[in-house]
TITI-57020 format. One record per residue (C-alpha): z, y, x. Coordinates in steps of 0.25 Angstrom, whole numbers. Layout:
BEGIN
((Z, Y, X))
...
***
This chain:
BEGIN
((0, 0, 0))
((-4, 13, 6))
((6, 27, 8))
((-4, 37, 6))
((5, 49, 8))
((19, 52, 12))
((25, 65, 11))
((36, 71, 17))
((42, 85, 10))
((51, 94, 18))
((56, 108, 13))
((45, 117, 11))
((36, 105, 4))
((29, 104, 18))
((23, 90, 21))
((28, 86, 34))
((21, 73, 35))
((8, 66, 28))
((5, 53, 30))
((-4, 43, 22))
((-5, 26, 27))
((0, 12, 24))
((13, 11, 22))
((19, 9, 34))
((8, 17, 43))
((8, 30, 39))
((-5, 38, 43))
((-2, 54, 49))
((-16, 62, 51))
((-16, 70, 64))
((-24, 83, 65))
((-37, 76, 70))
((-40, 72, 55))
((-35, 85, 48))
((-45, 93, 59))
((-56, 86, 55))
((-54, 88, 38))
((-51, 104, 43))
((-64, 104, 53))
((-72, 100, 40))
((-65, 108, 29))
((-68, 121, 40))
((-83, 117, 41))
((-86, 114, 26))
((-78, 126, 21))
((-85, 137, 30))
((-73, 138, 39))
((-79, 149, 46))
((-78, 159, 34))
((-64, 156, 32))
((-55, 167, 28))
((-45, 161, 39))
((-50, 151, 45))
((-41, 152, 60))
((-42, 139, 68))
((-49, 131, 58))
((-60, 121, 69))
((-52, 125, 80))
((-45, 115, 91))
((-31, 121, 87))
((-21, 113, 79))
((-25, 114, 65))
((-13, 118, 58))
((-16, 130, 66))
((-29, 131, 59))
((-27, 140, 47))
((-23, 135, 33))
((-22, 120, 39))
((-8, 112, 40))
((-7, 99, 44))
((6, 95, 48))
((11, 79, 49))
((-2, 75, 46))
((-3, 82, 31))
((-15, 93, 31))
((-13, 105, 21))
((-24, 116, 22))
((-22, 128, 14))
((-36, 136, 14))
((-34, 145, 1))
((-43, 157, 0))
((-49, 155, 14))
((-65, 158, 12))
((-68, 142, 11))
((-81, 139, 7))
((-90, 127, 5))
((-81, 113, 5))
((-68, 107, 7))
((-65, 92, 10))
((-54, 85, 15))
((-60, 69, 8))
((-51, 60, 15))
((-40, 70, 21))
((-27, 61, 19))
((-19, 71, 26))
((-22, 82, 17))
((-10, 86, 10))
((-14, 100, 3))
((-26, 109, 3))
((-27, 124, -2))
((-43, 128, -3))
((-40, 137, -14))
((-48, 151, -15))
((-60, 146, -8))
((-75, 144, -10))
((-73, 128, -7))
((-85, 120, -17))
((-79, 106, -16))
((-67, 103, -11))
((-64, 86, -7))
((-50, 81, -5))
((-53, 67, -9))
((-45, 58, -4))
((-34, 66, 3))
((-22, 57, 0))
((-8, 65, 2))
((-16, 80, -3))
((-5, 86, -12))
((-11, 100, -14))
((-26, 105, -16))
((-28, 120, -20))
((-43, 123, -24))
((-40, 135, -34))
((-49, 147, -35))
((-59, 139, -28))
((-70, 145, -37))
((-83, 138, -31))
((-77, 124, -30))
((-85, 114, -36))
((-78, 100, -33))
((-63, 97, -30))
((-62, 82, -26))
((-49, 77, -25))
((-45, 61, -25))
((-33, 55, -19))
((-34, 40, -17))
((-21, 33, -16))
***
């Protein structure tokens, strides 16, 4: 029988740990996998014309980039009203815990298959024209 997702709430409702596996191997994504989602949501939502878009594709650590969290292997980005444009896909992101894209020009947003995301806001984002969403447990 598989975890998928084990959550650890301190003061503050911060998420210090994120985990999904069997149930005696837990799986913790390092920062590799969460680059690689970022890289992608960067080039697919015309990063370049962000409103702020400070760090994002460089070699620094990437919860130095702005609006990106990722902290015990959980991945929060908070993007609200930042000039984002085109798409957004995190399919498959499993350490995805919460995403803000609200506010922006995004036309399809994908979070299908993101196991332990507890938070999506897509509010006021008047040209979306699908929102895919499916947690398989």
């Amino acid at each position: 029988m598989k975890k998928l997702l084990v959550f650890l709430f301190v003061a503050l409702g911060v998420l210090p740990f994120c985990a999904c596996g069997d149930d005696d191997q837990a799986v913790v994504y390092d920062e590799t996998e969460a680059r690689t989602y970022l890289k992608q949501l960067f080039t697919d939502a015309n990063g370049v014309k962000w409103q702020n878009n400070t760090l994002w594709n460089s070699a620094a650590p990437i919860n130095d980039w702005y609006g990106v969290d990722f902290k015990s292997g959980c991945l929060t980005v908070d993007l609200k009203e930042n000039r984002l444009n085109g798409t957004a896909s995190f399919e498959g992101c499993n350490f995805l815990s919460s995403v803000d894209l609200s506010k922006n020009q995004l036309r399809e947003i994908a979070l299908n298959d993101c196991a332990v995301l507890m938070k999506i806001d897509c509010e006021g984002c008047v040209g979306l024209k699908e929102l895919r969403v499916d947690v398989r447990c």
